[in-house]
C-alpha positions as CSV (number, residue, x, y, z in Angstrom):
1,X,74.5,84.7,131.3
2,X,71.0,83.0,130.8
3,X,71.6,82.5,127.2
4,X,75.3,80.7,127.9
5,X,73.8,78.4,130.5
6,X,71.2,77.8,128.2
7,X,73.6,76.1,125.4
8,X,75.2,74.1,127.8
9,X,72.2,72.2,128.9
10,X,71.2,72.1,125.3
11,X,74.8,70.5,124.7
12,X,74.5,68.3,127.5
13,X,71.6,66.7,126.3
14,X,72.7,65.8,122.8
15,X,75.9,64.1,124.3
16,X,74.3,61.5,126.6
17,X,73.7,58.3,124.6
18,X,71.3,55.5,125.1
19,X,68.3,55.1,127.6
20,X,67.7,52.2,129.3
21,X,64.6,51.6,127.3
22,X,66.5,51.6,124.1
23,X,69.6,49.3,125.3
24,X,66.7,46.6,126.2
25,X,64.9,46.9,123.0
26,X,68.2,46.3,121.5
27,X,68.7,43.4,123.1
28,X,65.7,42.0,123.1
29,X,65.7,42.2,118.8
30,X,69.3,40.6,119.4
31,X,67.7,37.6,121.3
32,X,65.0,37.2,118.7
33,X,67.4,37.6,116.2
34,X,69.9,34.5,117.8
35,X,67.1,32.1,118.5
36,X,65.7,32.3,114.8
37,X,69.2,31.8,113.9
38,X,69.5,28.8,116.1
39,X,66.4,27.4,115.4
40,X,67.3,27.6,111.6
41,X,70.7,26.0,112.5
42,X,68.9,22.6,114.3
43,X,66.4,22.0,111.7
44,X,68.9,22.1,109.6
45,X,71.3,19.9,111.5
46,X,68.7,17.6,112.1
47,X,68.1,17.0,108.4
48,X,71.7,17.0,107.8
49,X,71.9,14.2,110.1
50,X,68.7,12.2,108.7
51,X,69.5,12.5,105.4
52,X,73.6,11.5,106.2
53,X,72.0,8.3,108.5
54,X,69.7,7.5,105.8
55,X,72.3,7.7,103.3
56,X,74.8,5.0,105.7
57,X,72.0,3.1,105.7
58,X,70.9,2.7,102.5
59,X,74.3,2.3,101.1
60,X,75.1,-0.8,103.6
61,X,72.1,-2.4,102.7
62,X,72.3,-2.2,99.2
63,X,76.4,-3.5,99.2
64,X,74.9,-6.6,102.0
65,X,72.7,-7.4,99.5
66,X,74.9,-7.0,96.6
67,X,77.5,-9.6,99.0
68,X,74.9,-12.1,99.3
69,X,73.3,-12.1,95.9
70,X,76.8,-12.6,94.5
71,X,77.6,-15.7,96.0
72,X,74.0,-17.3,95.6
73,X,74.3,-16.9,91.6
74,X,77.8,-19.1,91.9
75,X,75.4,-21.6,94.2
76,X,75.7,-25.2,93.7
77,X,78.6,-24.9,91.2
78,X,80.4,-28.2,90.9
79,X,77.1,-30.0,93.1
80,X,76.1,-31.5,89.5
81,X,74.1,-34.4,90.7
82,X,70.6,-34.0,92.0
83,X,71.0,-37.8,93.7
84,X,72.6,-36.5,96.9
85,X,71.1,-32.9,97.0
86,X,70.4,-32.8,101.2
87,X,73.2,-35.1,102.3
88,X,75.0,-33.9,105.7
89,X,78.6,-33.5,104.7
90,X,80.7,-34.4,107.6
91,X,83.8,-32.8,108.0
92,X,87.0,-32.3,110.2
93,X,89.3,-29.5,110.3
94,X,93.0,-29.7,111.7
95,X,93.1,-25.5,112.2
96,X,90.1,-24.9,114.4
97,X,91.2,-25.7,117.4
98,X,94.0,-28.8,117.5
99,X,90.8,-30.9,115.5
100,X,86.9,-30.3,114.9
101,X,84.4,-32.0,113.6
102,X,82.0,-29.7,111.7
103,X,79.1,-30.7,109.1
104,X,77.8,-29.2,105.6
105,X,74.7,-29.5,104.1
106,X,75.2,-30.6,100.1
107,X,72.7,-28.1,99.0
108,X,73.4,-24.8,97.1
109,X,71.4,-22.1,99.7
110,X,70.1,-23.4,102.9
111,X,68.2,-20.8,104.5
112,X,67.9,-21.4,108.7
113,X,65.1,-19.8,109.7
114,X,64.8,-17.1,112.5
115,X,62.6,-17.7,115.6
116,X,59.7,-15.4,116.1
117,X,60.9,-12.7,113.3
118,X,64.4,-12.7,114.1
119,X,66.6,-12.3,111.1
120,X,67.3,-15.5,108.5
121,X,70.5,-17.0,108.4
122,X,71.9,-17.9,104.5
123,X,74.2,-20.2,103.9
124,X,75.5,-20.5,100.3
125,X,77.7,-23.9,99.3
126,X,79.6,-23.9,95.9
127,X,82.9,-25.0,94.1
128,X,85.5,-23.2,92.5
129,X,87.2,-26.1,90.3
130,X,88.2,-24.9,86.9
131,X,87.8,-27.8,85.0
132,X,84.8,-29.9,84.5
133,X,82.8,-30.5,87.9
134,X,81.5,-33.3,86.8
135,X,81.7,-36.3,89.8
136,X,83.8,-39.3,89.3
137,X,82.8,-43.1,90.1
138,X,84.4,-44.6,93.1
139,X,85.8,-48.3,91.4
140,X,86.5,-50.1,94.3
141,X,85.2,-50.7,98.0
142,X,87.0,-48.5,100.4
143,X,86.7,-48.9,104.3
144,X,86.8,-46.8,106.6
145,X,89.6,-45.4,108.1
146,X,90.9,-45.3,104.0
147,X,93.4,-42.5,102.6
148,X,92.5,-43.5,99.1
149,X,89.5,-43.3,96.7
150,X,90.0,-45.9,93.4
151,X,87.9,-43.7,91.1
152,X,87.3,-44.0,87.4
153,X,88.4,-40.8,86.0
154,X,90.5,-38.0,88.0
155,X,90.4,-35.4,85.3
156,X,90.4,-32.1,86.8
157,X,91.9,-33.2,90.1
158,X,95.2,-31.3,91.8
159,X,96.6,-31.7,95.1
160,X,95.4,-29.7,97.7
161,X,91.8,-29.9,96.0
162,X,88.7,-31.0,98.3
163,X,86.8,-33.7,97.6
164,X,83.2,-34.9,98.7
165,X,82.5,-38.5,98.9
166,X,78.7,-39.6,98.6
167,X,76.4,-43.1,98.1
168,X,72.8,-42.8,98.6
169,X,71.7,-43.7,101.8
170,X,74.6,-42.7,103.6
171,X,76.6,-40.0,105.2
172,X,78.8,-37.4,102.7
173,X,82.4,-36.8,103.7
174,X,84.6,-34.1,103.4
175,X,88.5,-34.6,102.1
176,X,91.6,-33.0,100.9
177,X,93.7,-34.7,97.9
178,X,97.0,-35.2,99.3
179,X,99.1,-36.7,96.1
180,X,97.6,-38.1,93.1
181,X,99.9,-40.2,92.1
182,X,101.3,-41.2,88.3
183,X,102.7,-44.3,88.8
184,X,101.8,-47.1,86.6
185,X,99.2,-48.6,88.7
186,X,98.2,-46.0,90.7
187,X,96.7,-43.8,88.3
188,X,93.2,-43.7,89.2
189,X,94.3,-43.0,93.0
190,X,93.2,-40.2,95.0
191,X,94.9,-40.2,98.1
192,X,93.5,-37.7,101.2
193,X,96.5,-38.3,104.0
194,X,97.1,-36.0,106.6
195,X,100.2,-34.9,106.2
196,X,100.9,-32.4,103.5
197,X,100.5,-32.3,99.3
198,X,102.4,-30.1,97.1
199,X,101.2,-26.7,96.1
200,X,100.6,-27.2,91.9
201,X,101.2,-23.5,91.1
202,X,104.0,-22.8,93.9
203,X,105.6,-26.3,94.6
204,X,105.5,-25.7,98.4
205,X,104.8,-28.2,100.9
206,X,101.3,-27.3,102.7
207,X,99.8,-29.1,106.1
208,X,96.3,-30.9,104.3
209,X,93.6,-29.0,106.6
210,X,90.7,-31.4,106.2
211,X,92.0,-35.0,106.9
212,X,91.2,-37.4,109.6
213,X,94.1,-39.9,110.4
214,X,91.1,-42.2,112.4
215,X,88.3,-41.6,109.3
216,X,84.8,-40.3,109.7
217,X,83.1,-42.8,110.1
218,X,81.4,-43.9,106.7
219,X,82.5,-46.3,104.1
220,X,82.2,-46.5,100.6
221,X,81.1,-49.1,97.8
222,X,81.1,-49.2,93.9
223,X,77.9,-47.2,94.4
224,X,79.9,-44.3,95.7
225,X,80.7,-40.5,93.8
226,X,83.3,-38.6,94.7
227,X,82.9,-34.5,94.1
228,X,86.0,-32.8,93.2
229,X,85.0,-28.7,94.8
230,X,88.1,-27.7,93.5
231,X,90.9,-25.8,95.6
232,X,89.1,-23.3,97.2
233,X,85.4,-23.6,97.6
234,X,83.5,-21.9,99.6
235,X,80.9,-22.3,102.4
236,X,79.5,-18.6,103.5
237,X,76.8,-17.8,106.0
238,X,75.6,-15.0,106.4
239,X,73.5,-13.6,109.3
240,X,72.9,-10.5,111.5
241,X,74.5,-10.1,115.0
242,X,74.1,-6.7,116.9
243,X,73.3,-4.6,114.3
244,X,76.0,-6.1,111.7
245,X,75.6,-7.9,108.5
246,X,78.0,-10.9,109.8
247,X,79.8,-13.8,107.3
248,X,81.3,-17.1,108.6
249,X,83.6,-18.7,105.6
250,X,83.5,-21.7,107.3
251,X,85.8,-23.6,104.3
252,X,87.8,-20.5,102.9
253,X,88.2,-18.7,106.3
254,X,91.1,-19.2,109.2
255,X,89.3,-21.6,111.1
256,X,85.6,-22.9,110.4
257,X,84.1,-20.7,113.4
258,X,85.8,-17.3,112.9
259,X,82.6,-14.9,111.8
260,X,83.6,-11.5,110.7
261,X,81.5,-8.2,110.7
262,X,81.4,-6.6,106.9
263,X,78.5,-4.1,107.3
264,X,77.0,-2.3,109.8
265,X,73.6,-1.2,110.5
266,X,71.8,-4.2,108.7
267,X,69.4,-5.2,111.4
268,X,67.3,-8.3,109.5
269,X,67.9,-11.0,106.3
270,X,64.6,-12.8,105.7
271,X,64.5,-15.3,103.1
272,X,62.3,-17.7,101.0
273,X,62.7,-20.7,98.5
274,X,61.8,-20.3,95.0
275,X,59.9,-23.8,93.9
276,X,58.8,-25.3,91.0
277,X,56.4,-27.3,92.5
278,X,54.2,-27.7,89.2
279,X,55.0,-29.6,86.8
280,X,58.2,-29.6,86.6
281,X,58.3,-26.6,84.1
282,X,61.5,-25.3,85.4
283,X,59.2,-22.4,86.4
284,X,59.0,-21.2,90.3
285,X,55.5,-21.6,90.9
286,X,55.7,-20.4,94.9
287,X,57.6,-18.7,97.1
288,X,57.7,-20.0,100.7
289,X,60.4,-20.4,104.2
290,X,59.9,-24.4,103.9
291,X,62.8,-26.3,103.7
292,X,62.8,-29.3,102.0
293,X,62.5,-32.4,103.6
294,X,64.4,-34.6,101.1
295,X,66.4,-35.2,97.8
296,X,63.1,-34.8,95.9
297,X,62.1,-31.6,97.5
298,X,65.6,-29.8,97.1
299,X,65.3,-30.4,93.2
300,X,62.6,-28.1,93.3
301,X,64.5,-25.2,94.7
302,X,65.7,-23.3,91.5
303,X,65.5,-19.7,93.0
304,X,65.9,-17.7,96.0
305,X,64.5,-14.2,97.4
306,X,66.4,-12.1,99.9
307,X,65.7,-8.9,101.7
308,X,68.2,-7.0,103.9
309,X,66.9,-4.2,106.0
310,X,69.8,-1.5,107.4
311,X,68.6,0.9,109.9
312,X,70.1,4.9,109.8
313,X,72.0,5.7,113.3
314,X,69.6,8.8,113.9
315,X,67.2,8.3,116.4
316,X,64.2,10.7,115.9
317,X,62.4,12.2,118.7
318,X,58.8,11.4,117.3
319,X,57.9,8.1,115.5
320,X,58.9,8.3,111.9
321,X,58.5,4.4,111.1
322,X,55.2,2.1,111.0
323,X,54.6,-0.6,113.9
324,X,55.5,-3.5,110.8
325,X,57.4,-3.6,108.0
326,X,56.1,-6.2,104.8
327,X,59.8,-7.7,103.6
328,X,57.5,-7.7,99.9
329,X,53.8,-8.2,98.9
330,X,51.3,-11.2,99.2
331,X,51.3,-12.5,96.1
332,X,47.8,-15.1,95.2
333,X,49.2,-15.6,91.5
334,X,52.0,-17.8,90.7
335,X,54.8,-17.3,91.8
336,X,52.7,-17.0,95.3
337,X,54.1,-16.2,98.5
338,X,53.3,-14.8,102.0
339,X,55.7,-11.8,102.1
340,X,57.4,-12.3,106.2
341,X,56.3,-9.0,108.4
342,X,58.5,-7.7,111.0
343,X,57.2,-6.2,113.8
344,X,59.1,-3.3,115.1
345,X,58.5,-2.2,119.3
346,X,57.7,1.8,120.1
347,X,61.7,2.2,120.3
348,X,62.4,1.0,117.0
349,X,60.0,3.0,115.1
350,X,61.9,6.1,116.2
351,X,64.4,4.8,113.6
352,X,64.2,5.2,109.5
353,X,64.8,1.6,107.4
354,X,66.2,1.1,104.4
355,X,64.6,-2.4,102.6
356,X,66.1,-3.6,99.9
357,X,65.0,-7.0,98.1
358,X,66.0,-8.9,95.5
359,X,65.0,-12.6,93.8
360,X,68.7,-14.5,92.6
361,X,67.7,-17.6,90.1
362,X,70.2,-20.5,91.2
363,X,71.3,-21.2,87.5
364,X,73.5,-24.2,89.0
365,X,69.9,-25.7,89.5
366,X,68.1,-24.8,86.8
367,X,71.1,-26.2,84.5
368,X,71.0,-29.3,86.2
369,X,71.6,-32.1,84.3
């Protein structure tokens, strides 16, 4: 009897399972176990997320510098003649808005200067003729209203072309060829009506876009160019709204104030002019954000350094960016220049930058005649 009872407690015993102690143990590896495994899993997300940022970042950059730098080598093309380098262009286009008077600048770059170390806006001016840019002399007096330049040579014009007017001392003026005609007579004609011209590849009536029935303002003597830009030239600017690398084609686009967004995260453009202001070497000698005050001070221009900064979307919890950014160095040696600093507040330096810089020779200018 003893002995049976005896092997049923003993059998009892084997059969039953884990103790309390041994179940919390368990768990307790369990949850050490899960929050090394999650801890893993953050830093790791966390650096997938920097380096993924970082890489948006420096890709926009690079392709908004890569935009801009494009269009400043093709600066100036077709704005062959240093005499009228700084004349306002004044301008008036039929698609923005029923009518709107608008001005250029007959410059290749202008660079507009931000306030207090807000970003630079660029604005690159150049031609797209296919034939020889070179200007043509206006032959006789022509008032103002006129819908006709006499001029001495139009070789390279087409209808639909635009054309820039310019004597020193006054106003420039924007125009679109409306007919050239080839009637014995009228041969040296270039007539900008409002109305339409005929397209010379398609043979389709267009509206002219840039013509003034009532003028603008400034007449023209035997002293007079006229610029032939060719049929599409273009007028970007480039600057940085909310976080976006933004470009108003104020010639080429739908209306001259339509400005699209082509890049995000660029947060700041600085800019400087290239000059040679020694001894007229064709050699930049300084670097600076001065524009030039006159004719003689834009001949000096014959380069231009850009910096685009793009900012990664990941915002760090500590501080992972100094309290200033240098755009590029001090420089006391020619070419010398004060590199701009931009100052970033406590909020910003919990963001990673991506600087990218770049110096574009305008070739336009240094080929000047």
């Amino acid at each position: 009897m003893f002995a049976r009872r005896h092997c049923e407690f003993s059998g009892a015993r084997r059969s039953r399972g884990l103790s309390l102690v041994e179940l919390l143990v368990a768990v307790a590896i369990s949850l050490i176990a899960s929050i090394a495994i999650f801890q893993v899993f953050a830093v790791y997300e966390g650096q997938k997320r920097t380096t993924t940022s970082g890489g948006d970042a420096q890709t926009n950059a690079a392709l908004g510098l890569f935009t801009i730098e494009r269009d400043v080598r093709m600066a100036g093309y077709g704005l062959n003649s240093l005499d009228f380098l700084g004349c306002v262009i004044n301008g008036w286009d039929e698609q923005a808005g029923g009518g709107t008077a608008f001005t250029l600048t007959f410059v290749p770059v202008l660079i507009t200067q931000g306030a207090a170390g807000a970003p630079d806006t660029v604005e690159v001016l150049y031609g797209n003729g296919d034939l020889l840019p070179n200007p043509a002399n206006i032959t006789q007096n022509m008032p103002d209203p006129a819908a006709v330049y006499k001029v001495s040579n139009r070789y390279g014009f087409q209808e639909g072309n635009l054309v820039v007017a310019a004597e020193t001392g006054k106003p420039c003026t924007l125009a679109q060829a409306s007919n050239l005609p080839g009637t014995l007579g009228d041969t040296d004609n270039v007539i900008h009506a409002s109305g339409t011209y005929t397209d010379p590849n398609t043979g389709a009536q267009i509206p002219t876009r840039y013509n003034k029935p009532a003028g603008l303002g400034t007449a023209y003597t035997t002293n007079g160019k006229l610029f032939n830009l060719g049929s599409l030239p273009l007028d970007n600017v480039y600057s940085v709204q909310n976080g976006q690398l933004m470009l108003q084609q104020r010639l080429s686009g739908p209306t001259t104030l339509a400005a699209q967004a082509i890049f995000d995260g660029i947060v700041q453009i600085q800019a400087q002019y290239g000059k040679d202001l020694v001894g007229n070497d064709g050699i930049v000698d300084t670097f600076d954000e001065v524009t030039p005050a006159n004719q003689a001070a834009w001949t000096q221009v014959l380069a231009v350094r850009i910096a685009v900064v793009a900012r990664a979307s990941q915002y760090e919890k500590e501080e992972v960016s100094p309290a200033t950014i240098k755009l590029w160095p001090d420089s006391a040696v020619a070419p010398t220049t004060v590199g701009p600093v931009w100052t970033l507040t406590a909020d910003d330096r919990h963001y990673r930058y991506k600087v990218f810089q770049t110096t574009v020779p305008l070739r336009n200018m240094i080929w000047k005649p």
